[in-house]
Every structure is written in structure tokens, then in C-alpha cells.
VMD Tcl script that builds the backbone (N, CA, C; Angstrom):
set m [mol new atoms 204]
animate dup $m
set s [atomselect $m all]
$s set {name element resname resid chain x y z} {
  {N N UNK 1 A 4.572 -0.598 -1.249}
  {CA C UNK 1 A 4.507 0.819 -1.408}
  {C C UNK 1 A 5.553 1.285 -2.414}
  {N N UNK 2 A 6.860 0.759 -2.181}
  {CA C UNK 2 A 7.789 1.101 -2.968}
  {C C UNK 2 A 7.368 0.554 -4.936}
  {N N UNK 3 A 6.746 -0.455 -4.816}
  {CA C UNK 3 A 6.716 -1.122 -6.002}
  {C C UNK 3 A 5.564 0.129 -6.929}
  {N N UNK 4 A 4.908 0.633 -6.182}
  {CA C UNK 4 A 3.140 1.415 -6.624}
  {C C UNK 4 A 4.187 2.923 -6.731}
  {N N UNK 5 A 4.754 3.386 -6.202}
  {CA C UNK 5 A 5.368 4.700 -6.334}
  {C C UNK 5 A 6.247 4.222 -7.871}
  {N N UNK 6 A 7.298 3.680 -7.189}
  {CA C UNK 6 A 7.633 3.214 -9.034}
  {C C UNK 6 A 6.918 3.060 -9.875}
  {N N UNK 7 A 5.760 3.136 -9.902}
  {CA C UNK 7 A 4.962 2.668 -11.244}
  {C C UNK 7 A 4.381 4.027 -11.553}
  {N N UNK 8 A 4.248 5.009 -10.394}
  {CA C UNK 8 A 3.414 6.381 -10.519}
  {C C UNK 8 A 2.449 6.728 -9.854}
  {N N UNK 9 A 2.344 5.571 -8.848}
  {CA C UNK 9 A 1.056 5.222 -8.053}
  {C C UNK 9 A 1.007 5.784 -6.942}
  {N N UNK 10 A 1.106 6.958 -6.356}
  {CA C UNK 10 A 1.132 7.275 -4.846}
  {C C UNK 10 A 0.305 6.668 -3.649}
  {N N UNK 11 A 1.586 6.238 -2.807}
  {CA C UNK 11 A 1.151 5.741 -1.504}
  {C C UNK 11 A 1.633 6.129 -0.205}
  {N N UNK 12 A 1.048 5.748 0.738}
  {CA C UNK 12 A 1.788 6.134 1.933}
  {C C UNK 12 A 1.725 4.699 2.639}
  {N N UNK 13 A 2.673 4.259 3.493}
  {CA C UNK 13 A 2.464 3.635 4.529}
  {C C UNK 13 A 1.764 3.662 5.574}
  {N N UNK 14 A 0.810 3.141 6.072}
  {CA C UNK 14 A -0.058 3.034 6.966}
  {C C UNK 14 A 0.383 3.484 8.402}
  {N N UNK 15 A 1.599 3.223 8.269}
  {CA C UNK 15 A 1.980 2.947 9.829}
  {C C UNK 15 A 2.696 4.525 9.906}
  {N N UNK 16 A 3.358 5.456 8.948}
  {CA C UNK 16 A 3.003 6.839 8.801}
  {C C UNK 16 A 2.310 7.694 9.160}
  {N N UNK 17 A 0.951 7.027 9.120}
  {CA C UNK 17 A -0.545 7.512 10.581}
  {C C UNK 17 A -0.464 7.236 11.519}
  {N N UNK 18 A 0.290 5.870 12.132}
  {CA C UNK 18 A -0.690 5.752 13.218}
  {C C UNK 18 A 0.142 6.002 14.473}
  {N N UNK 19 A -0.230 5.749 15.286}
  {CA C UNK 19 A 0.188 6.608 16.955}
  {C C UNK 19 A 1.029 5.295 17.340}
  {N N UNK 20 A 2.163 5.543 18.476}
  {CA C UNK 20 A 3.079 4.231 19.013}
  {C C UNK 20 A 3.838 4.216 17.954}
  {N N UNK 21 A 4.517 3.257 18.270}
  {CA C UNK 21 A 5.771 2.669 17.807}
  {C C UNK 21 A 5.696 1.836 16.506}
  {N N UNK 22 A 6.411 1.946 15.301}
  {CA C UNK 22 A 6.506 1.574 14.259}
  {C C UNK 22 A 6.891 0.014 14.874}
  {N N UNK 23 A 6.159 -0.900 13.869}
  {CA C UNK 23 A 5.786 -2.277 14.409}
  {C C UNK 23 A 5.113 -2.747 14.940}
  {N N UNK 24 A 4.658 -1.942 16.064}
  {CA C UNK 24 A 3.589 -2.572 16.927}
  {C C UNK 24 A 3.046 -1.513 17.582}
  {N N UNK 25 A 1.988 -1.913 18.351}
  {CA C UNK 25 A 1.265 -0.669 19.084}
  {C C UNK 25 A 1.649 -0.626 20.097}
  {N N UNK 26 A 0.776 0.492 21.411}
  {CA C UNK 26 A 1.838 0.759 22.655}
  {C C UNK 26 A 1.159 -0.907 23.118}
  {N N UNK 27 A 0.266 -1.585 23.091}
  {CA C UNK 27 A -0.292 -2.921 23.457}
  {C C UNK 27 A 0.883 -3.774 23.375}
  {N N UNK 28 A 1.609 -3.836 22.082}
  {CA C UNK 28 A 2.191 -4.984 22.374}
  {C C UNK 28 A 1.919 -5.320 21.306}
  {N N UNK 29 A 0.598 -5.447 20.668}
  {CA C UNK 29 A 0.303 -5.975 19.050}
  {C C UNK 29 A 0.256 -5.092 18.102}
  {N N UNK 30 A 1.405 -6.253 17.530}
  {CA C UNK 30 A 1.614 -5.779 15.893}
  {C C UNK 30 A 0.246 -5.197 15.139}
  {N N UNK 31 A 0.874 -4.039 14.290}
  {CA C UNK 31 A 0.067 -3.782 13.533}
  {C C UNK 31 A -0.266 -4.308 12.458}
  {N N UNK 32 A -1.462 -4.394 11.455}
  {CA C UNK 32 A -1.362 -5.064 10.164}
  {C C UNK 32 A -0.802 -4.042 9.156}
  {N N UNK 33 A 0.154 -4.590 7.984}
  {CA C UNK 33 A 0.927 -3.840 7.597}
  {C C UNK 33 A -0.599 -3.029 6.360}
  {N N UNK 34 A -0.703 -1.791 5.861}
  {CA C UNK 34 A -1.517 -1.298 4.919}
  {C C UNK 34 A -1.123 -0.194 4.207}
  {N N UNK 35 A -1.840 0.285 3.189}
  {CA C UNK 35 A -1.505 1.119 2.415}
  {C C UNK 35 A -2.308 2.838 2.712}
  {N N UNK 36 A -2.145 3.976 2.203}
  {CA C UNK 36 A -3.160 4.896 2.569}
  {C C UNK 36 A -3.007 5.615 0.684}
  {N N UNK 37 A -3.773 5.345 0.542}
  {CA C UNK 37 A -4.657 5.685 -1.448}
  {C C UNK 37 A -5.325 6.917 -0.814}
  {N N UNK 38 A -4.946 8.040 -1.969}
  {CA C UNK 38 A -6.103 8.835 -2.086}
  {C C UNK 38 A -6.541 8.936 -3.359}
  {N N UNK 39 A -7.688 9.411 -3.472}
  {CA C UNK 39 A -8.671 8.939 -4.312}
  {C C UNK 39 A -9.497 10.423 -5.132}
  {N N UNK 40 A -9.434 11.469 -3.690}
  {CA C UNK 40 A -10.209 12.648 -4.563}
  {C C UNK 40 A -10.062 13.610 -5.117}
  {N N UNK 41 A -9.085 13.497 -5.678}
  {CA C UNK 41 A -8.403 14.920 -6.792}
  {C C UNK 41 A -7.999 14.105 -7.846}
  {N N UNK 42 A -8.736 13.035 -8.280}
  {CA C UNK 42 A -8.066 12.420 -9.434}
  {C C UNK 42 A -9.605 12.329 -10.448}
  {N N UNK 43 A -9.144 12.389 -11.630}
  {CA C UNK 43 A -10.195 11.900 -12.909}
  {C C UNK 43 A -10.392 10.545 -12.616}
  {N N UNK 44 A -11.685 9.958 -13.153}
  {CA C UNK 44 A -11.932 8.305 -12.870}
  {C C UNK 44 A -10.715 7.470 -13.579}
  {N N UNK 45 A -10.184 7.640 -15.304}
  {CA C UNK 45 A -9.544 6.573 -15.994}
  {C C UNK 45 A -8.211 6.705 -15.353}
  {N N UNK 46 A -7.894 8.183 -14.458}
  {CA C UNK 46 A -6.403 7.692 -13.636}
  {C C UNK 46 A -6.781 7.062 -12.399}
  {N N UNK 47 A -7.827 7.077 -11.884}
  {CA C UNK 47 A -8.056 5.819 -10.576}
  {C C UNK 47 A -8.248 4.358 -11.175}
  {N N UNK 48 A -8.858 4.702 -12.443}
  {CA C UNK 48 A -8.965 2.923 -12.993}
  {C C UNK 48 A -7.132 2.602 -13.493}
  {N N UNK 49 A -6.487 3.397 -13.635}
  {CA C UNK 49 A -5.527 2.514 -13.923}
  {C C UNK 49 A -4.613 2.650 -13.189}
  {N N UNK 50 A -4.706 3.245 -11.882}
  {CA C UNK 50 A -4.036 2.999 -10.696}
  {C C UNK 50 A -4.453 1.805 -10.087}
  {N N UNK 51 A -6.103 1.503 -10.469}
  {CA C UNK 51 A -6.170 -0.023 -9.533}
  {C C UNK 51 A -6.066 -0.849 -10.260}
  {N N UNK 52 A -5.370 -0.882 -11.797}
  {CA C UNK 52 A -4.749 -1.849 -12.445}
  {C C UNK 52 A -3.449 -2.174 -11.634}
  {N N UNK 53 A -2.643 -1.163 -11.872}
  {CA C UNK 53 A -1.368 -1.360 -11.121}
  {C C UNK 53 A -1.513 -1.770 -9.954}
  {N N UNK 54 A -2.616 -1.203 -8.778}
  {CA C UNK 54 A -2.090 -1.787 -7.604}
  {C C UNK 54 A -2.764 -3.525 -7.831}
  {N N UNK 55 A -3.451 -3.664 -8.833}
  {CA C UNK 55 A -3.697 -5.237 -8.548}
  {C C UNK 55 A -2.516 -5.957 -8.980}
  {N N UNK 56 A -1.840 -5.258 -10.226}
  {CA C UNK 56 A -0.812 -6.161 -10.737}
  {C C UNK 56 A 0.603 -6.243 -8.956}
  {N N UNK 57 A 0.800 -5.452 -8.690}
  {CA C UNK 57 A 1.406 -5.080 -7.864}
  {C C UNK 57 A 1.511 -6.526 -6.449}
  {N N UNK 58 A 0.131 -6.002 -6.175}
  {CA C UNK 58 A 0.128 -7.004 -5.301}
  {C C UNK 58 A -0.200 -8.808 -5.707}
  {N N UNK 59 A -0.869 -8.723 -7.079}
  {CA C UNK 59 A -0.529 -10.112 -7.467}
  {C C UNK 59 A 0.731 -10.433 -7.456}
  {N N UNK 60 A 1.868 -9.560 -8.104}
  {CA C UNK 60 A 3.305 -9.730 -8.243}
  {C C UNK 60 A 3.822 -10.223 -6.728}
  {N N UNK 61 A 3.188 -9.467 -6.089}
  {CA C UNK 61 A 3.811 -9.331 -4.208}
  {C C UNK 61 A 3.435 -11.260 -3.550}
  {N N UNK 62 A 2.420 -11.757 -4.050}
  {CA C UNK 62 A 2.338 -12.747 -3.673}
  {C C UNK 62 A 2.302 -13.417 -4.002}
  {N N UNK 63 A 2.837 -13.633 -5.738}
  {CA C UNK 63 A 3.451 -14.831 -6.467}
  {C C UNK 63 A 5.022 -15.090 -5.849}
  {N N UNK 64 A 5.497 -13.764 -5.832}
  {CA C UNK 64 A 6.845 -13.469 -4.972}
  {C C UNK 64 A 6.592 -14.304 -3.845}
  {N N UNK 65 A 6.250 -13.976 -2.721}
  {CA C UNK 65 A 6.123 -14.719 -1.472}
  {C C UNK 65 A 5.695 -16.511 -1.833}
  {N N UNK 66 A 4.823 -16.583 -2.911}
  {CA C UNK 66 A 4.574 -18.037 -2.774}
  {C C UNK 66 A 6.132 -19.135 -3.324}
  {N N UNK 67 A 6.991 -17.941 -4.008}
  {CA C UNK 67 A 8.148 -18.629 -4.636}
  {C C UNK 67 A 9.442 -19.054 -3.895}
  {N N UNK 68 A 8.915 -18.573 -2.316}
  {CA C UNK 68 A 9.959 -18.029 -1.105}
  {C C UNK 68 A 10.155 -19.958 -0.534}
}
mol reanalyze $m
mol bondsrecalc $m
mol representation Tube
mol addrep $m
């Protein structure tokens, strides 16, 4: 999230929505971590090159992790 805002990309954290406890639910299970994109107040060539960035983004995110 932090990496897509730096770039210009607005996001929210998923877990910003949702109900219970940050980390996990009132269950006990973890949540999966996600993003929340909006999409409908924008022209198409700024959504196409927002999902440039978020691809570069998250390719970056898991070349990172594979280097760990």
C-alpha cells in the first residue's frame, strides 16, 4: 500500500473495512492481507497506468520476498 501511494496510486488497506480485530477475525483466523482500488471517478489511461504501477509494484513486492 505504502509502495502504490508513493507512486500516486491510491489505496486503502483492506483490513481498514473489515469488522474485529486488526490481524485476525473475532474466529481466530487471520485475515488475508488485500488492497481496496477505486476505480470510478477516474478516465480509462489513468486506470491503465495505475495497473501498470500496481503490477510493477507487486512484481517488485515478490522479487523482494524471493531475495529474503
Amino acid at each position: 500500500m505504502r509502495a502504490l501511494v508513493a507512486r500516486g496510486v491510491d489505496a486503502l488497506p483492506l483490513s481498514r473495512s473489515a469488522a474485529g480485530r486488526a490481524g485476525g477475525s473475532r474466529s481466530g483466523t487471520p485475515r488475508a492481507p488485500g488492497l481496496i482500488l477505486g476505480f470510478g471517478a477516474h478516465a480509462e489511461p489513468a486506470l491503465r497506468e495505475a495497473a501498470r504501477t500496481l503490477a510493477a509494484v507487486v512484481s517488485e513486492a515478490i522479487g523482494a520476498g524471493e531475495r529474503r
